[in-house]
N, C-alpha and C positions, 0 to 999 in steps of 0.2 A: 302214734297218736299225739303224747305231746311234742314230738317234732313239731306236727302238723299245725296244731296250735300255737306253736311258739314263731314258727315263719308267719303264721296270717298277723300275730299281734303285732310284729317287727312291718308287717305291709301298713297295718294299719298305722305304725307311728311314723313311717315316713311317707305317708300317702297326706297322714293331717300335719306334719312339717311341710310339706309341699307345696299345701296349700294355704297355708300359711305364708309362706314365702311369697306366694304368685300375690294373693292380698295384700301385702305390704306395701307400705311407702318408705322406701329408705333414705334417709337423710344424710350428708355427708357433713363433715364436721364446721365446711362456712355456711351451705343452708342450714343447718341447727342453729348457730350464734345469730344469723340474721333474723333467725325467726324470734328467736330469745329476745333479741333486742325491739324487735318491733310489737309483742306479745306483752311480756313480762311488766306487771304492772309497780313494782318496784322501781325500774330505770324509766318507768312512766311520770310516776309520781316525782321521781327526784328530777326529772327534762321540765316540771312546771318550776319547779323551785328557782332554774334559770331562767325562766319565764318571767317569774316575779323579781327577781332580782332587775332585768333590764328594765322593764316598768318603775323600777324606785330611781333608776338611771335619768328618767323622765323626769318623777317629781322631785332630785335634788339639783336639777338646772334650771329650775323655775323661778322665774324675780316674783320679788315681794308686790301681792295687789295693790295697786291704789286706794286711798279710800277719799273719798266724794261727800262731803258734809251740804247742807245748807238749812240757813241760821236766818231765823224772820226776827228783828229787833227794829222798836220805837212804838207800840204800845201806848197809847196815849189815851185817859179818861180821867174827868175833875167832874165828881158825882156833887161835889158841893155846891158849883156854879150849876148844874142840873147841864154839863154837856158828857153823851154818850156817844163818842166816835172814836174808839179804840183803833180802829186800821186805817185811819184817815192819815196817820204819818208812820204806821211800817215801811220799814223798806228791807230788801232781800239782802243776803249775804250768802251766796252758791261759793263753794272751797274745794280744795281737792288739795290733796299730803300726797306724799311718797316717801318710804324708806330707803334711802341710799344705802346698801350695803359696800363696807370697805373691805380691804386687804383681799382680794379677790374668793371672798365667800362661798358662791357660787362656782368657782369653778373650780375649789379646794373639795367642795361635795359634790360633782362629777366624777371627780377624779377619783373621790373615793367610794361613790358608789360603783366607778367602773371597775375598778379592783376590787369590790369587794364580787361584782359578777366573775370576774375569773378566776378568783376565788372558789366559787359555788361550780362552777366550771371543774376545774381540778378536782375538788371535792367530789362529784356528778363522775368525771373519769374513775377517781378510784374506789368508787362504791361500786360503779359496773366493773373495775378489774376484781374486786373480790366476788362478785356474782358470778363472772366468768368463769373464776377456778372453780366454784362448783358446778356447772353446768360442764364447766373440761371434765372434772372426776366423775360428775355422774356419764357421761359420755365412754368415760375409759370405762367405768364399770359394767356398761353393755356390751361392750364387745369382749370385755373380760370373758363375762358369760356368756358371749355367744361362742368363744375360743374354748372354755371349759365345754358347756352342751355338745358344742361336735367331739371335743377328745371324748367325751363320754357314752357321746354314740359310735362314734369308733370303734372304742374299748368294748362295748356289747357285742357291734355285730362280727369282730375278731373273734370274740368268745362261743361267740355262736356259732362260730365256721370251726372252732378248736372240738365244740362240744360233740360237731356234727361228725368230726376224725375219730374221736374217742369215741363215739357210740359205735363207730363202724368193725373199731378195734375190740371194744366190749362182745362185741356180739362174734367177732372173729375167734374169742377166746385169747386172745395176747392183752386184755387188762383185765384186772381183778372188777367184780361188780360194783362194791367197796371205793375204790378209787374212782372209778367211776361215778357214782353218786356224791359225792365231797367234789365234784366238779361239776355237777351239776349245782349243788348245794354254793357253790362259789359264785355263780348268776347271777345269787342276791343281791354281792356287793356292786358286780357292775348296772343292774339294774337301779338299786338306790344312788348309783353316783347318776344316772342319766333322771332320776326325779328331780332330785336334787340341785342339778345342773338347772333341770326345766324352770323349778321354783325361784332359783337364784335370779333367773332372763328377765322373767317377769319382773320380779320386785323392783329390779335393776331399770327397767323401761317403768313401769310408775312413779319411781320417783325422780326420774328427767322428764315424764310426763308433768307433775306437779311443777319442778321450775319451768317449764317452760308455757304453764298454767292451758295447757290444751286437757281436753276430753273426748281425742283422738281413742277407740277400744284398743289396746293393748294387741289385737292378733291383726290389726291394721299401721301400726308402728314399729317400724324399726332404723337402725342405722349403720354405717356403711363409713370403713377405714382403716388403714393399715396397722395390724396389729403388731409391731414390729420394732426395733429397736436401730439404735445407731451406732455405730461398733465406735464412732470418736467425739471424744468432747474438747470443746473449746477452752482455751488458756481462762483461765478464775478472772484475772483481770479485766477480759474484753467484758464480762459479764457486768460486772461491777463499773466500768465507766458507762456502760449503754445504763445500765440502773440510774444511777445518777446523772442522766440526761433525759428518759424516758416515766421514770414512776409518778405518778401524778399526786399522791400524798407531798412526797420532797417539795414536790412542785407548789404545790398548796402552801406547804410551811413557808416557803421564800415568796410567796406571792403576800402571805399574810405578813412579814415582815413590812415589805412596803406599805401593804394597806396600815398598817399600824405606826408610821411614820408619818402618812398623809393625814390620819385624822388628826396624830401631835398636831400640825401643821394646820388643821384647820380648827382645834382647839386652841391656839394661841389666835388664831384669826378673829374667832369667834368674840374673844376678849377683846378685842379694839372697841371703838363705839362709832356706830353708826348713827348718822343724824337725817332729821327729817323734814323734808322741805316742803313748806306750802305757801300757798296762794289761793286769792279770793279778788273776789267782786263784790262790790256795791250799787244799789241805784238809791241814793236819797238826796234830799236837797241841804246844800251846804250855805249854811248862814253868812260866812265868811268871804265866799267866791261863791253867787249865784249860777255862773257858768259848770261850778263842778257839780255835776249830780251824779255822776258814773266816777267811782275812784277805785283803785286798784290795791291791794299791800299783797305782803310776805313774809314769809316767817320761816328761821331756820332752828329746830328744837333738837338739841346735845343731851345726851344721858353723861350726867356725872359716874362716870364706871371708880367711884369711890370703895365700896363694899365689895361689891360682885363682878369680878375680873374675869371670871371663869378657871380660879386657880385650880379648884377640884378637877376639873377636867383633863386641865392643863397635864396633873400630876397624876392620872389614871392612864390616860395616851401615854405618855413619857414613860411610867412600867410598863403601858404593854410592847412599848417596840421591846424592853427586856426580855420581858415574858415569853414573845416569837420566834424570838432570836434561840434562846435557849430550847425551845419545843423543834427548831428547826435542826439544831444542831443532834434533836434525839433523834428526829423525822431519820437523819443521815445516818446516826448509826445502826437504826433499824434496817436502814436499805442493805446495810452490808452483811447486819447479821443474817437476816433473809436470803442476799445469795450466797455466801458461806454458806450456809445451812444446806437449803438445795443443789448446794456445788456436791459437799461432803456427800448427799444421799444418790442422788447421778454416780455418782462415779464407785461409791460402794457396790449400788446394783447394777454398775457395765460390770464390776471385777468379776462378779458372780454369773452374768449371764454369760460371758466369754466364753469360760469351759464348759459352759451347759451346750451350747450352740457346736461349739470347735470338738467337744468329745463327749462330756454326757450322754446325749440325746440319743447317739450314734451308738456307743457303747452298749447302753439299756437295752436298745433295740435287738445289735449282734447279742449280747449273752440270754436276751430271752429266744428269741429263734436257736441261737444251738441248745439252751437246753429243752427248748420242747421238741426240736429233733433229737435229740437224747434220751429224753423220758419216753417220745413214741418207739425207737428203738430196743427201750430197755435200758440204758445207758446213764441214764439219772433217775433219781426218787422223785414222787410225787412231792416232798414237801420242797425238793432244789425246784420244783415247776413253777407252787407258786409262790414262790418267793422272786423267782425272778420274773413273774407276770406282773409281782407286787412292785416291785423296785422299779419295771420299765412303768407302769402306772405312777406311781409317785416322782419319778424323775420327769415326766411328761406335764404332770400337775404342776410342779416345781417352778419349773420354764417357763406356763403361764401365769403362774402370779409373780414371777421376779417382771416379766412384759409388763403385765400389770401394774407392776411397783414401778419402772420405768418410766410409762408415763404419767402417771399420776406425780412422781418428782419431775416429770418435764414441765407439767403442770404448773409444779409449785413454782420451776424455775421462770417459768414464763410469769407468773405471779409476781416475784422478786425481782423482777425484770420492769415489768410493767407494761409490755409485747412480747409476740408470739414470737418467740428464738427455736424455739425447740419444735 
């Protein structure tokens, strides 16, 4: 009888895995990023930010408005003599100014609005490379669990094919009832690792659901990728020159040097003095030459740059190309501690996966098969059984979180990279 129930519950959890499966949408690891990217209101908000950047690109190529004056003088009344004709000798004066800007103003502030857009640029790349790492880690951690959830329904329905020998053997009178029951009693554990496993999947898909800001149900999401490792890693160097060609912080720092040399440059600029040119017209009658009633002038107006040079500026530009120079030089040690870092954890966990793959996995396997041909023989104890049911479980568990560990440092190395290497 509980046979009987114990094979319907095992129908029922691979009939609702089933169907689950046939519901799903499986993602692979470039439609997930793609979608990441086009979704994710983070790399949304930071794509307007270069938006606005190119628009300041606009308003720092801009010339100085014109400005357009006009001036009504001659006014004329003698209330003494009792005459009231005030507009009777007005005459007009229409003008217009310009500001000349020198030392090329204008295109010293292009130039540094266009640098400060590539700037915002680099910066926008590596806010989305640290987004990415965690959309790569929550991605590895799905399939973590879904590599754990199968070893765990494995491990059940083994057990259930073990339990279904030993009850045969119970009932034959070749096991004690005793032992028997302490293996039945042992289906707990492998039942709590297949909950367990279950609870893991899900958390593991909601929270790559949240980055990737869908409200997709969870028993209609999944995704799809080799879970697997690479037996060789690349020389430290190759890694370390592609970083410092590829990482978009670095990039930023050395892009911010320049920006920070062109404003010096357009801070001394600023300090020259520009002057401003105008012209006007007249219509009134000239006492002198009756023939002149339309006359013309001009006028050129100089700032005495006596006081205000723009030293302050001058000498705020001038430390920041310092100041860049020096953040760039940290920007670069960061790159290298970064892949060091990821080099050292790659290749700690190839050293470890090696023998799991080339002999572990294999080993666990043979010594639990001979001693459970052993124990059903008579030939080994109940406690040599499950200990070596224990060991092939925990050496299987093992192997999938060192995978696990694997890529998640490929991860990182791809991170410290600044592209996908690994």
């Amino acid at each position: 009888m509980w046979h009987g129930r114990r094979v319907s519950r095992l129908f029922v959890i691979t009939a609702s895995l089933a169907a689950q499966t046939f519901a799903q949408k499986a993602f692979t690891w470039q439609e997930l990023k793609t979608k990441f990217e086009a979704a994710n209101p983070t790399l949304k908000a930071a794509q307007d930010n270069i938006a606005e950047s190119r628009a300041d690109e606009v308003t720092a190529y801009l010339r100085p408005n014109p400005d357009v004056g006009f001036t009504l003088d001659g006014f004329q009344a003698n209330p003494n003599q009792g005459v009231w004709q005030p507009l009777s000798g007005v005459f007009e004066v229409p003008s217009i100014s310009y500001l000349h800007e020198r030392r090329h103003k204008r295109e010293l502030r292009l130039q540094s609005a266009r640098e400060t857009t590539d700037v915002t640029i680099s910066q926008y790349d590596d806010q989305e490379r640290g987004l990415m790492f965690n959309l790569r880690n929550a991605f590895v951690q799905v399939l973590q669990a879904k590599a754990v959830l199968q070893n765990a329904t494995e491990n059940l329905q083994y057990w259930d094919h073990e339990l279904s020998v030993n009850r045969d053997r119970w009932r034959a009178g070749d096991e004690a009832e005793v032992d028997y029951d302490r293996l039945v009693l042992q289906r707990v554990q492998f039942e709590s690792d297949y909950q367990t496993a279950l609870i893991n999947l899900r958390t593991a898909k909601i929270s790559l659901l949240q980055l990737l800001n869908d409200r997709t149900p969870i028993e209609q999401f999944d995704v799809t990728g080799p879970f697997e490792f690479l037996n060789e890693l690349k020389p430290l160097e190759s890694f370390r020159t592609l970083a410092l060609e590829k990482r978009p912080d670095l990039k930023a720092a050395v892009q911010s040097v320049e920006l920070a040399k062109t404003n010096y440059r357009l801070a001394v600029a600023n300090g020259s003095t520009d002057p401003t040119f105008s012209v006007w017209f007249t219509h009134n009658a000239s006492i002198s030459n009756p023939f002149a009633n339309n006359t013309m002038g001009g006028s050129v107006n100089i700032p005495l740059r006596i006081f205000d040079r723009n030293q302050g500026e001058k000498e705020r530009t001038r430390i920041d190309i310092r100041r860049n120079e020096r953040l760039k030089d940290a920007a670069q040690a960061q790159v290298f501690n970064d892949v060091d870092s990821a080099y050292v954890t790659l290749e700690s966990t190839l050293n470890l996966l090696r023998p799991y793959k080339e002999q572990y996995l294999a080993i666990s396997k043979a010594v639990r098969d001979r001693v459970t041909f052993a124990y059903q023989h008579g030939g080994a104890s109940l406690l040599d059984y499950l200990d070596a049911e224990k060991a092939f479980r925990d050496t299987q568990l093992a192997y999938i979180n060192l995978v696990g560990s694997y890529l998640v440092a490929a991860a990182q190395m791809n991170m410290a990279v600044g592209e996908e290497v690994l």
